[in-house]
Phi, psi and omega in degrees: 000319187284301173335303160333290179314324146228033175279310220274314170288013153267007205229314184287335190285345179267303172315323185277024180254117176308139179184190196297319192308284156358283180290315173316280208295342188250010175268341177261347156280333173281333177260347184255354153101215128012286158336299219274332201268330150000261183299330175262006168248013146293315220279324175318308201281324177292340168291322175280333172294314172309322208256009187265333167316307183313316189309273192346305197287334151306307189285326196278354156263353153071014155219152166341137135302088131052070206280355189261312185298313172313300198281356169292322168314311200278281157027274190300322150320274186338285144004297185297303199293310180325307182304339194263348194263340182271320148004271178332265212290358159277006196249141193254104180327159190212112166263160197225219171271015187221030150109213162322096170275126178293154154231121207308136191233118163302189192267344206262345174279318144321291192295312171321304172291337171255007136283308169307313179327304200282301179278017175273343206267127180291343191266005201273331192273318167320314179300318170313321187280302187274326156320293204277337166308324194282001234200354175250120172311152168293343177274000194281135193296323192194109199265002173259338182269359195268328178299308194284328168328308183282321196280324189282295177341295177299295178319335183256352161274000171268347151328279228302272185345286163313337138300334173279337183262015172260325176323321198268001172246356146276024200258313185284353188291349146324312177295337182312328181307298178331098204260117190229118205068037198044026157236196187236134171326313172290308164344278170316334195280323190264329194305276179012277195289329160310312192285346176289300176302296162332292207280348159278319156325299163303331161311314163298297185293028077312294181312339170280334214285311185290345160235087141031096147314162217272174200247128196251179186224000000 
């Protein structure tokens, strides 16, 4: 219980800071209404089950992860969101007599994209790492099930939360109608925010790539 007691206000307190999960969930509430803040911030807690799995596994094998396999994984995401964003914006709105046809993201893509969104972000795993270890007694019988425990806890208050921020971006899901180039605002609004989020990722994972740890004696 006393764990609890500051696990959980350290976790919401982490959630109210803006960042890609965030921006994710709340450019698919303005294009996907309800739905999209739904799934894609399901998709989001599930990008957190992976990396809480990684944690459990590190600690229950107790040395470091592979710093070349991270970074080809994140890489590799990253790529992926470029892919999606260039995707988004090619596809061209058609109007009719009853306005806009939107375009449409099934649930299973939504969901897909706020995995790639969570476990693509280079600073994401580390945190899973340096986070949820601070929050395991030192007396716990078996410290890799008490991490995925503490990782489900998180991941499920972070649904709610990130389903609440998605909420607050349909209040704005009207402007999706709004058509600028035969694309819709909301279109342009997640197209965006992936290559924004990519192209921020990619940077750290060059800037790791390009500095050196620093060299001890």
């Amino acid at each position: 219980m006393e764990m609890l007691i500051a696990f959980i206000p350290a976790v919401v307190a982490m959630m109210v800071v803006p960042g890609p999960d965030m921006a994710y969930c709340v450019a698919s509430g303005v294009s996907y209404g309800k739905r999209g803040a739904f799934f894609s911030a399901l998709g989001v807690g599930l990008g957190g089950m992976v990396l809480t799995l990684v944690t459990a596994g590190l600690i229950f094998a107790a040395h470091g992860i592979d710093a070349r396999l991270t970074l080809a994984i994140q890489a590799g995401g990253c790529l992926f969101l470029l892919y999606l964003s260039a995707k988004i914006i090619a596809a061209r709105h058609s109007a009719d007599g009853e306005g806009v046809q939107v375009v449409k993201a099934t649930e299973r893509q939504m969901i897909l994209r706020g995995i790639i969104t969570n476990i693509s972000n280079p600073k994401a795993l580390v945190f899973f790492l340096s986070f949820i270890p601070q929050f395991i007694p030192a007396a716990a019988e078996n410290p890799a099930l008490y991490a995925i425990w503490l990782g489900m806890l998180l991941c499920t208050i972070g649904v709610t939360m990130n389903f609440g921020f998605g909420l607050i971006g349909t209040v704005a899901s009207p402007l999706d109608r709004i058509v600028v180039f035969e694309r819709s605002l909301g279109q342009i609004l997640i197209s965006v925010v992936f290559f924004v989020v990519a192209m921020g990722f990619l940077v750290n994972i060059i800037r790791e790539i390009a500095v050196p740890p620093l060299m001890t004696t």
